[in-house]
N, C-alpha and C positions, 0 to 999 in steps of 0.2 A: 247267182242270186240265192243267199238261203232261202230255204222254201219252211213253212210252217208245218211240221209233221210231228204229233205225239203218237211216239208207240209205249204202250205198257211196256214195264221194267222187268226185267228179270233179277233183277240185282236185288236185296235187302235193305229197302231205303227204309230211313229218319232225317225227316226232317222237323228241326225247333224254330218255331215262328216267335218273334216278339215283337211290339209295337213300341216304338222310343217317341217322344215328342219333343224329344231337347235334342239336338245334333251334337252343341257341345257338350255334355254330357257323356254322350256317346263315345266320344272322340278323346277323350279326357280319361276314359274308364281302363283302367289296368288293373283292377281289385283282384285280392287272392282267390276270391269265392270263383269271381268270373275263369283265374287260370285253372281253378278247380275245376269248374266246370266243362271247358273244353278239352279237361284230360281224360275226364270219367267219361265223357258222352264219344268219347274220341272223335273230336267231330276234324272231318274232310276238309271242308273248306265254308267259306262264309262267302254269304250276296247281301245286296244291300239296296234298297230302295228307298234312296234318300236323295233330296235336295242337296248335294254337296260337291266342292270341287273336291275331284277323286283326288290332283296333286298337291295339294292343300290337307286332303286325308291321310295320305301315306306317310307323312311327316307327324301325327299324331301319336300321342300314349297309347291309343287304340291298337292303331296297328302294327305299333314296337310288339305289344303284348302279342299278337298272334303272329309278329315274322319270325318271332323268339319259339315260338308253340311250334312252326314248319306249318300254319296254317293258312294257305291262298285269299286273299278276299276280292270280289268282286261288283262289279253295281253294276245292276240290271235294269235294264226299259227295252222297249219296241222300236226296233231301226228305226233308221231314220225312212226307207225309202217307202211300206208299208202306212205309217205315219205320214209321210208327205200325199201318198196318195188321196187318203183318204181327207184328210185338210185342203187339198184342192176343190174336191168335191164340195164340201162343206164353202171354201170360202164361193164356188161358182155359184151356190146355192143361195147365199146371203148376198151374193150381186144380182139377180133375181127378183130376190124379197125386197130389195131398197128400191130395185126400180118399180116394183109391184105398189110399195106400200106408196111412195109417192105420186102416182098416176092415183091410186084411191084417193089420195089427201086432195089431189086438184078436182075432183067430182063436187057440183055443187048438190049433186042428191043421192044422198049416203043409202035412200032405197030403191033407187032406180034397179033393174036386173043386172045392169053391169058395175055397178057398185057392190052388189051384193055375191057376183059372180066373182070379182075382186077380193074382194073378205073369203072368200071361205077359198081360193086360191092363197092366198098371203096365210092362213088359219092352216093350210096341206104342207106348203113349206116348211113353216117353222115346225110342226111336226117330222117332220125329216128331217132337217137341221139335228133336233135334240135325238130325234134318233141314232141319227150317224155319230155323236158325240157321246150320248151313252155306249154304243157299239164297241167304240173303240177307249174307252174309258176303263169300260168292265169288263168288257170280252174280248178282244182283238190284242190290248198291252198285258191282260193275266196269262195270255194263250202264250204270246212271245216270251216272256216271263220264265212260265214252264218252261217252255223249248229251251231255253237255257241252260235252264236248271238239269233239264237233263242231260244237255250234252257235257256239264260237268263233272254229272255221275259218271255218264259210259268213259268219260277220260281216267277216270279212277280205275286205278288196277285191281283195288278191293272188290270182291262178291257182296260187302256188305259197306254200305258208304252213312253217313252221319251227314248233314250240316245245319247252319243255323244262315236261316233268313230273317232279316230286322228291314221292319217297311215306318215309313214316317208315319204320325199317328195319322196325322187329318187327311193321310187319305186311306191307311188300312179298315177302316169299317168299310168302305168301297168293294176294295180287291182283294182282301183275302180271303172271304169266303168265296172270291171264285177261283182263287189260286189253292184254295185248300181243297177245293171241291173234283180241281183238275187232278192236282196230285194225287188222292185217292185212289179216284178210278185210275189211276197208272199204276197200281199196287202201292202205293209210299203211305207212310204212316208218317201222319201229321201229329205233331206236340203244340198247341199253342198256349202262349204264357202272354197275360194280360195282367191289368191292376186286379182283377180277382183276384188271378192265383199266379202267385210269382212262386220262383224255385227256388226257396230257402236265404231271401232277401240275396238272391245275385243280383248284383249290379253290371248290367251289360246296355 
């Protein structure tokens, strides 16, 4: 079973962050600018966190452009068995709350001590609930993420490795400031390019 372990890098990382909100768009993009760009930045390899079928992607303008370049791409998420676990939990907890909330709904006196003892049980839950779904939303899928992303680098025989990560938009205001936050502290130097500042109108 992989195990969750970040160790700081010894390597010479860069990593270029961009947020795409169009997938075809994305998938469609072969521009000069973009080949320019992955020559100058010399970039390693590419991840990808997107809603997409990966065999359906490979077959794209996309990614002719980087098989052309000797550039690998990949799509990143949190196993499955981590993610199972934790949705177990979650779903034992909303069978719970349904039986909780129901047995309140059948009290004919909503201030009695045990109605009220009810309420603020059912009120404990669903706080845990969105706990456990923020947890693994924004901390537990950026953590596996990372773990990734590094084990891409150490497969790199480069001391100095390059790549570009592109996350879908509506959910990168979520996760990258904790996947940017992670990579830091592992020495990596983060580029991120948004609608402020794009890099000389590339289209990627």
């Amino acid at each position: 079973m992989e195990v969750l372990e970040l160790k700081p890098l010894k390597k010479k990382v860069t990593a270029f962050m961009f947020a795409k909100d169009n997938s075809e768009k994305l998938q469609n993009s072969s521009s000069e600018s973009l080949i320019h760009f992955l020559k100058e930045k010399k970039i390693n390899f590419l991840t990808i966190d997107f809603d997409i079928d990966i065999e359906k992607f490979r077959k794209t303008e996309f990614t002719k452009t980087l098989e052309r370049l000797g550039i690998k791409y990949y799509q990143l998420d949190i196993p499955e068995y981590p993610m199972a676990y934790i949705y177990q939990e979650i779903l034992e907890k909303e069978e719970i709350l349904k039986e909780l909330i129901e047995e309140y709904k059948s009290l004919d006196d909503r201030e009695s001590y045990k109605a009220l003892s009810l309420k603020n049980w059912i009120d404990l839950i669903n706080i845990e609930i969105q706990e456990k779904e923020v947890s693994l939303s924004l901390t537990l899928r950026p953590l596996w993420i990372v773990k990734k992303m590094l084990d891409l680098i150490r497969e790199c025989a480069e001391e100095e490795v390059s790549f570009v990560h592109i996350v879908q938009t509506d959910i990168c205001e979520e996760i990258c400031p904790q996947i940017v936050k992670n990579l830091r502290e592992l020495n990596a130097k983060v580029i991120q390019y948004n609608k402020k500042h794009t890099i000389k109108n590339i289209i990627i």
